[in-house]
C-alpha positions in Angstrom: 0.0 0.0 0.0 3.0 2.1 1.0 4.5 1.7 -2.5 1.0 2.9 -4.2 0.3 5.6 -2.3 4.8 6.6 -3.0 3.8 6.1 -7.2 0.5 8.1 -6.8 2.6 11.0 -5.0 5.3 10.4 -7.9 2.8 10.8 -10.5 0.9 13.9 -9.7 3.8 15.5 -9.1 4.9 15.3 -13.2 1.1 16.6 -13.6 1.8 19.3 -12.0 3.0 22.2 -14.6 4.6 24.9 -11.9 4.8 28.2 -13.0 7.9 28.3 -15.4 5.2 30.2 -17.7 4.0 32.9 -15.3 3.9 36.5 -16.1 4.7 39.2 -13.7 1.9 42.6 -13.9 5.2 44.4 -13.5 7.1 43.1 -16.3 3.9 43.9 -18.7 2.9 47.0 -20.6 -0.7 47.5 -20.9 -1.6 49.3 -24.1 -5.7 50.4 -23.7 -5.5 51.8 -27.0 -3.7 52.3 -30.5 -4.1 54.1 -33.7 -2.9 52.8 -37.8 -2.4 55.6 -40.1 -1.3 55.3 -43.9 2.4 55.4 -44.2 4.8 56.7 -47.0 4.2 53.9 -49.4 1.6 51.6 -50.2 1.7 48.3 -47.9 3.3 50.5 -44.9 1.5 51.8 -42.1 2.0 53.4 -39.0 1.0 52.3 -35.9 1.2 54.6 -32.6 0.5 52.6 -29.2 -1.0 54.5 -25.9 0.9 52.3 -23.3 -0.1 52.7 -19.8 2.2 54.3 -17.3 1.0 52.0 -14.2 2.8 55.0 -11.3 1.2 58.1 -12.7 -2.1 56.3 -13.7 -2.4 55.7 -9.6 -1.6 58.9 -8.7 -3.8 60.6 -11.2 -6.6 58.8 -9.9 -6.0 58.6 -6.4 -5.0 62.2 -5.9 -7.4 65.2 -5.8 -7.5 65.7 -9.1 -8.5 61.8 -9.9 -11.6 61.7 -12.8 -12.8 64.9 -11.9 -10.8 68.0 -11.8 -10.0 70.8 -14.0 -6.8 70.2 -16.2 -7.2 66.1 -17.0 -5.8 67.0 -20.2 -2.0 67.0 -18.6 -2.8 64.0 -16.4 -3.8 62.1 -19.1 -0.7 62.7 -21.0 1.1 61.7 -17.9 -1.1 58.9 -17.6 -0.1 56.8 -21.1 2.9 57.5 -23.5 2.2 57.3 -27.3 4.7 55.4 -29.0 4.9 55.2 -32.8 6.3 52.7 -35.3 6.7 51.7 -39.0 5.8 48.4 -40.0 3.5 46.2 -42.3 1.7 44.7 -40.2 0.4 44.6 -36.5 2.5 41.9 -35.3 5.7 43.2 -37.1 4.9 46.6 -35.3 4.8 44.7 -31.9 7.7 43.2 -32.1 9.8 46.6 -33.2 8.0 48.2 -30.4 9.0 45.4 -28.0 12.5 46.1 -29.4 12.9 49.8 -27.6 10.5 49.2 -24.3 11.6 47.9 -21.3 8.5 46.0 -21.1 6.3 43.4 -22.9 3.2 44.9 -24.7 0.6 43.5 -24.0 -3.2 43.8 -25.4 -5.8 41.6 -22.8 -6.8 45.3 -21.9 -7.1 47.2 -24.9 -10.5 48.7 -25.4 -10.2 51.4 -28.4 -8.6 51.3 -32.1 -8.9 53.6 -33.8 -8.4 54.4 -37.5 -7.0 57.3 -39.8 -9.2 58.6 -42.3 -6.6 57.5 -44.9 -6.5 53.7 -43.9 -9.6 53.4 -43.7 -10.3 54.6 -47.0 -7.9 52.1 -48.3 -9.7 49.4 -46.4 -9.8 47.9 -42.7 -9.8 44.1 -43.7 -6.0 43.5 -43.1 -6.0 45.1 -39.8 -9.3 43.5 -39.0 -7.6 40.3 -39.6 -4.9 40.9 -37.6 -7.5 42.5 -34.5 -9.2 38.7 -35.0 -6.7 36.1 -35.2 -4.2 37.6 -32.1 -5.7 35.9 -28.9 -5.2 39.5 -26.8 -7.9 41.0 -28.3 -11.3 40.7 -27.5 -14.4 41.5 -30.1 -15.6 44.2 -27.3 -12.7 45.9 -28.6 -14.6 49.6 -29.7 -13.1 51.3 -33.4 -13.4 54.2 -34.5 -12.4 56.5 -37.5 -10.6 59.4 -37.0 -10.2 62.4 -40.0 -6.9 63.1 -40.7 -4.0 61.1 -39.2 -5.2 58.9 -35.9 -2.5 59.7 -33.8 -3.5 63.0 -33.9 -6.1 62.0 -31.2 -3.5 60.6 -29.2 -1.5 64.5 -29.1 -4.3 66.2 -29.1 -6.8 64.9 -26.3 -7.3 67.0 -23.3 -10.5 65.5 -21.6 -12.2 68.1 -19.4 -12.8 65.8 -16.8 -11.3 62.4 -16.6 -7.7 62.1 -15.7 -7.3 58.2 -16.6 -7.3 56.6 -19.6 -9.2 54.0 -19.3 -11.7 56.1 -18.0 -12.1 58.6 -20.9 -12.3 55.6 -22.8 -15.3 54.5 -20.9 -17.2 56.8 -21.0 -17.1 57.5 -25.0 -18.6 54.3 -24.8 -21.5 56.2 -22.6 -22.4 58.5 -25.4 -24.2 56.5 -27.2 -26.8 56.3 -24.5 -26.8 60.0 -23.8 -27.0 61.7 -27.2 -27.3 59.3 -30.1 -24.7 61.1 -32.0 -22.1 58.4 -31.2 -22.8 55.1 -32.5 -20.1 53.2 -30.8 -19.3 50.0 -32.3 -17.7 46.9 -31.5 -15.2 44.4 -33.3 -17.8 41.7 -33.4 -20.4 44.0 -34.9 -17.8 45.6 -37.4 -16.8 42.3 -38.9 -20.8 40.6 -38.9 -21.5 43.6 -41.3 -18.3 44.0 -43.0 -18.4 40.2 -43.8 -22.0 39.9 -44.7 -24.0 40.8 -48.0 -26.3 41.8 -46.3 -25.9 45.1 -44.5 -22.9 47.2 -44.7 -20.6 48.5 -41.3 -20.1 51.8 -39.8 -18.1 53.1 -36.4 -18.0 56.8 -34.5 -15.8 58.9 -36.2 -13.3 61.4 -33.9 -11.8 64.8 -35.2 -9.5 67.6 -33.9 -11.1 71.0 -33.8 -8.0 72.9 -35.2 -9.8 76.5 -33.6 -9.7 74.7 -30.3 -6.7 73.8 -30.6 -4.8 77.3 -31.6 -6.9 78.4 -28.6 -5.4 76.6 -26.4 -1.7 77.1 -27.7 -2.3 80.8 -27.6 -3.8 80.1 -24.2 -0.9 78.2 -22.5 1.1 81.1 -24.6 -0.3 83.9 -22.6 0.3 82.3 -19.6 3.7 81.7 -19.6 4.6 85.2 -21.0 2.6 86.8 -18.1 3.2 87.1 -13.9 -0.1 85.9 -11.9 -1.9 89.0 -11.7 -1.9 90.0 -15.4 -1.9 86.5 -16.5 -5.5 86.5 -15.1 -6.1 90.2 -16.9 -4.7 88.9 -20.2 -6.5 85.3 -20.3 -9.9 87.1 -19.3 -9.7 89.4 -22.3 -7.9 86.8 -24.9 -11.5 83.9 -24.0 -13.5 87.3 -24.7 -11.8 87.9 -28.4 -12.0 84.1 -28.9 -15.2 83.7 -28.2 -16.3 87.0 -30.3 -14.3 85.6 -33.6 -15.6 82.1 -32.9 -19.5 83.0 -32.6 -19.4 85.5 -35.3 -20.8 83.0 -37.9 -24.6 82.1 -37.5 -24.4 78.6 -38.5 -24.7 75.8 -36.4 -22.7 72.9 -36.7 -22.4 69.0 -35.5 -19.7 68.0 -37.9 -16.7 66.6 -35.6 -13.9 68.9 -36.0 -16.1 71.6 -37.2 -18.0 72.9 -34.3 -18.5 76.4 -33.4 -17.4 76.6 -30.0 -14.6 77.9 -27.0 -13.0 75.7 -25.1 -12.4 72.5 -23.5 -10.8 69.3 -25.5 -9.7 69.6 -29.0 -11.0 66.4 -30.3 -14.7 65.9 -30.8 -16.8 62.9 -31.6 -20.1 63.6 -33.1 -21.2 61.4 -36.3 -20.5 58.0 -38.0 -18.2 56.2 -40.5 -19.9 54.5 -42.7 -18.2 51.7 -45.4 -19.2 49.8 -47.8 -17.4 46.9 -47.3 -13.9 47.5 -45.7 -13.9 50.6 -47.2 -14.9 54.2 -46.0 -17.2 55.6 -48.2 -18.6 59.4 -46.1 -18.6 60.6 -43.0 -22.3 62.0 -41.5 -22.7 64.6 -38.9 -23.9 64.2 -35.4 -27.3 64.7 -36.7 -26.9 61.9 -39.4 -25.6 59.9 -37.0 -28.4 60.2 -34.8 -31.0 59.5 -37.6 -29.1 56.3 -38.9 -29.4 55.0 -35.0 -33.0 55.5 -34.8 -34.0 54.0 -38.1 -31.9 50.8 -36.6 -34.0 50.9 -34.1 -31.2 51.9 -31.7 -31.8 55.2 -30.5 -31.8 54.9 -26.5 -32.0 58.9 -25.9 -31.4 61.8 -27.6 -32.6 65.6 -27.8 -34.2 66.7 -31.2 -35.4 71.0 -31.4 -37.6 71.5 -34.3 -38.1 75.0 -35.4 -41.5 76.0 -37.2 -42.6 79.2 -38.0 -44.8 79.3 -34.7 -41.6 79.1 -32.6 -39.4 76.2 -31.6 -39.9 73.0 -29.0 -37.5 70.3 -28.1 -38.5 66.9 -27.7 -36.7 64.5 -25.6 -37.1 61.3 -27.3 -36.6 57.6 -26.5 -37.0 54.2 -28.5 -38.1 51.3 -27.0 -39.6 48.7 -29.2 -36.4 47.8 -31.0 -36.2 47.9 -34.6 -38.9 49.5 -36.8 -41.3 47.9 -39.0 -40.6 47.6 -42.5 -43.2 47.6 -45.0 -42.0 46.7 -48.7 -44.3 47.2 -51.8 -44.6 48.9 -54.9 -45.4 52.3 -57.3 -45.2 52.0 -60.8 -42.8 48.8 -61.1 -40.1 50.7 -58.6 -39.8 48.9 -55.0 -41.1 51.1 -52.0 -40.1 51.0 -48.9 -41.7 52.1 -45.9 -40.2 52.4 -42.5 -42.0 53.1 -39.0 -39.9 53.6 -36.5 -42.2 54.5 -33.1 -40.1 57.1 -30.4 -41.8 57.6 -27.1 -42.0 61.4 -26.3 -41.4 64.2 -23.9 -41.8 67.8 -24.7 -39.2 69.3 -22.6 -39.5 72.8 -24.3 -42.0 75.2 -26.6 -41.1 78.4 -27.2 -43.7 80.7 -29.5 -47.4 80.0 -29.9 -48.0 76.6 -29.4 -51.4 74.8 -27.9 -50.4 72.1 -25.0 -53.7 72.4 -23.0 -55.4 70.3 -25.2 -55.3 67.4 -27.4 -56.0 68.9 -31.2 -52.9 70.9 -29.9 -50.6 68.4 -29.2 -51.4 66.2 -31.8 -50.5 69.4 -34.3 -47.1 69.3 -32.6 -46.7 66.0 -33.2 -47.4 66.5 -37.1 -45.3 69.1 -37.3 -42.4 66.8 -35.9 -43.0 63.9 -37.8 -42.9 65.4 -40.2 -39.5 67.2 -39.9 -38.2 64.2 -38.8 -39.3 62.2 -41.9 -38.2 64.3 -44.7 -34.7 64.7 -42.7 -34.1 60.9 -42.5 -35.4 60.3 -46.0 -32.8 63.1 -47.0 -30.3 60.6 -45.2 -30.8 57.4 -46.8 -30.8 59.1 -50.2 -27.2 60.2 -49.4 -26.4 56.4 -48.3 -27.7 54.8 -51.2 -25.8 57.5 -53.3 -22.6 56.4 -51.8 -23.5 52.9 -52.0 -23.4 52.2 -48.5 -26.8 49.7 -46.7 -25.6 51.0 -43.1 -29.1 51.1 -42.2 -29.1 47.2 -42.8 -31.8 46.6 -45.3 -30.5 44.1 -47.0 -31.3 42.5 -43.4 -35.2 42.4 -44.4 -35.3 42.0 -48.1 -33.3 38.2 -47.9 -36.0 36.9 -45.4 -38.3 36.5 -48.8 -35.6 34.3 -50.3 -35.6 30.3 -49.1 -31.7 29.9 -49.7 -28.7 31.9 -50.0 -27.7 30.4 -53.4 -31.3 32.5 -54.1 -30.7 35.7 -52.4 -27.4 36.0 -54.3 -28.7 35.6 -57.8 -31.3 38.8 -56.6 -28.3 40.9 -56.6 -29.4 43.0 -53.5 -26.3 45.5 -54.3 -27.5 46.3 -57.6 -31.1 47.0 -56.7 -30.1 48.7 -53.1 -29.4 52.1 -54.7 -33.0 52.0 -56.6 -35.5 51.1 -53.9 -37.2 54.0 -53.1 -37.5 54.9 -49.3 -40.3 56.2 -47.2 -39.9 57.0 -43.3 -43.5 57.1 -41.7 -42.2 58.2 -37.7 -44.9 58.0 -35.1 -43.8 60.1 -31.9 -46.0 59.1 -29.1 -45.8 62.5 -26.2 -46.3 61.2 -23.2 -45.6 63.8 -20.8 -45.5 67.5 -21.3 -43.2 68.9 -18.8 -44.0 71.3 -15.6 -45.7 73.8 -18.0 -49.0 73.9 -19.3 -49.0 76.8 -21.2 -46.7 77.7 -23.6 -45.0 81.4 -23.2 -46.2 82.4 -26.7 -49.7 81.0 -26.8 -52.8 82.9 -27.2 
């Protein structure tokens, strides 16, 4: 029995692997995001790592100023270093960078890639590829499109708020939720669309505002040239000439990079990407963006101020019942589409002579609304079947009439996408009017 119970021991000891393979958090760098841009020839690209600095990450965000003070922008320079590299592919980059940090890169953590506006006009599917088949990265990983040169966004970010990393990076995630002007999109969704015939991809798109940016170089200018006291003179009276140049034009803008505004960080992130295939094809506005969600059927909240000539009112509008219904027929031998998406309704704001007492008047607001609403998003899939792009995901609905794929290919959905005509048929449902009963300009 003694010698049985010896061989057992014997024996589970050789099972036993150790930890010869173990990995050390200190010996690792963490990289939570990185950028590919186009590089000088065809086949080259250049790929610029965010690698975590684990010491000034911890004292960022355990000190007073952690996720919440004034100035985030410097911490969260402090917080990661941008490396950047010339290769041909991903893993040819990795291993150069490996070459000149002390420490391993490593990817388990990496949440955001983004994407110049060059590359990903040449197409994504090599670097998708690479995203896919490398066992560090996860399909949560978020991607986005950046115009001009992605590690741009890297130099250029100064979040107002958050001094971590990761943190910024969580909550551009959140957007999506608050505004519907950021349709943040994952790897898994990316490649479903990308790889299918069906329905076409599209990511949130990032941009620096080059006005916000020479205000804040002449900003940091002014304040070095200048002792405290008149430092405090001289910045007061440079933010009042800013803001008088800036908000001299009347127009309105939600184009990222484009906005008309004073302050905070350079880079902005209203609108989409929008491929066809791998490739980018246009770039909507924050508006756009927030149309292309809702006829998904993935609004979750967003703000929409329709001006008539009785006044203006904002609704605050919500979509609950998933995607909307699709209705195909026909006029004339053309295909006619008709989409319903149903938003559940809060008037949060009417200024000028509206009725919100009663019912005839609310149902007039509603017309007025739907109406607005339709001809905008019917403007907005003309301009994606122009480009060719079925980000709304179309296709989606018109194979569920064909029994097998060998049949839904032979349709040729590409080649009769661009001349299905499209009608959007919204039905806002208000159902609450806010603390006021009267509107200000009513009769």
């Amino acid at each position: 029995m003694r010698r049985w119970m010896v061989a057992f021991c014997a024996g589970a000891l050789l099972m036993i692997t150790g930890c010869w393979d173990r990995t050390e958090l200190e010996e690792e760098g963490f990289v939570p995001s990185f950028a590919v841009d186009t590089g000088p020839a065809p086949g080259v690209f250049i790929y610029t790592f965010r690698i975590a600095v684990p010491q000034e990450v911890a004292g960022s965000s355990g000190g007073q100023n952690g996720g919440g003070a004034g100035g985030g922008g410097d911490e969260t320079q402090k917080g990661s270093k941008a490396v950047s590299v010339m290769a041909r592919s991903l893993g040819e980059a990795i291993n150069l960078i490996n070459s000149t940090v002390e420490r391993r890169l490593n990817f388990v953590q990496c949440q955001y890639v983004l994407f110049g506006e060059g590359a990903a006009r040449q197409g994504l599917s090599p670097h998708i590829q690479d995203l896919l088949r490398f066992r560090q990265f996860r399909r949560t990983v978020f991607l986005a499109v950046v115009r001009g040169k992605a590690a741009d966004s890297f130099k250029e970010n100064k979040p107002v708020l958050e001094s971590s990393v990761t943190r910024y990076i969580e909550g551009l995630q959140k957007l999506k939720a608050f505004t519907g002007m950021v349709p943040v999109v994952q790897l898994h969704t990316f490649v479903r669309a990308m790889e299918g015939d069906s329905e076409d991809p599209f990511t949130s798109v990032l941009a620096i505002n080059e006005s916000v940016k020479e205000q804040d170089r002449r900003k940091n200018s002014q304040q070095q040239g200048a002792n405290q006291e008149t430092g405090k003179e001289s910045e007061s009276s440079g933010e009042k000439q800013r803001s008088d140049r800036e908000f001299q034009t009347p127009a309105v803008t939600f184009e990222a990079g484009r906005m008309r505004r004073v302050g905070g960080n350079p880079e902005e992130f209203p609108g989409a990407a929008v491929f066809r295939g791998d490739r980018l094809v246009d770039v909507l506005s924050g508006e756009e963006a927030r149309l292309l969600l809702a006829l998904r059927g993935d609004l979750a909240h967003a703000f929409f101020t329709f001006r008539v000539p009785q006044g203006r009112f904002t609704l605050e509008v919500q979509q609950h019942e998933g995607r909307p219904r699709i209705v195909e027929g026909a006029a004339r031998g053309k295909p006619v589409w008709q989409i319903d998406p149903p938003f559940d309704v809060d008037l949060v704001s009417a200024v000028g002579a509206f009725d919100t007492r009663t019912h005839q008047g609310l149902l007039e607001l509603r017309r007025m609304a739907e109406q607005q609403f339709d001809a905008e998003a019917e403007r907005l899939v003309a301009k994606l079947q122009k480009c060719g792009s079925d980000a709304l995901g179309l296709g989606l609905y018109a194979r569920r009439g064909f029994l097998t794929d060998a049949e839904w290919r032979a349709y040729g959905w590409r080649d009769r996408y661009e001349e299905i005509q499209v009608q959007v048929r919204s039905r806002f449902v208000i159902r609450r009017i806010g603390n006021q009963l009267v509107s200000s300009g009513a009769r």
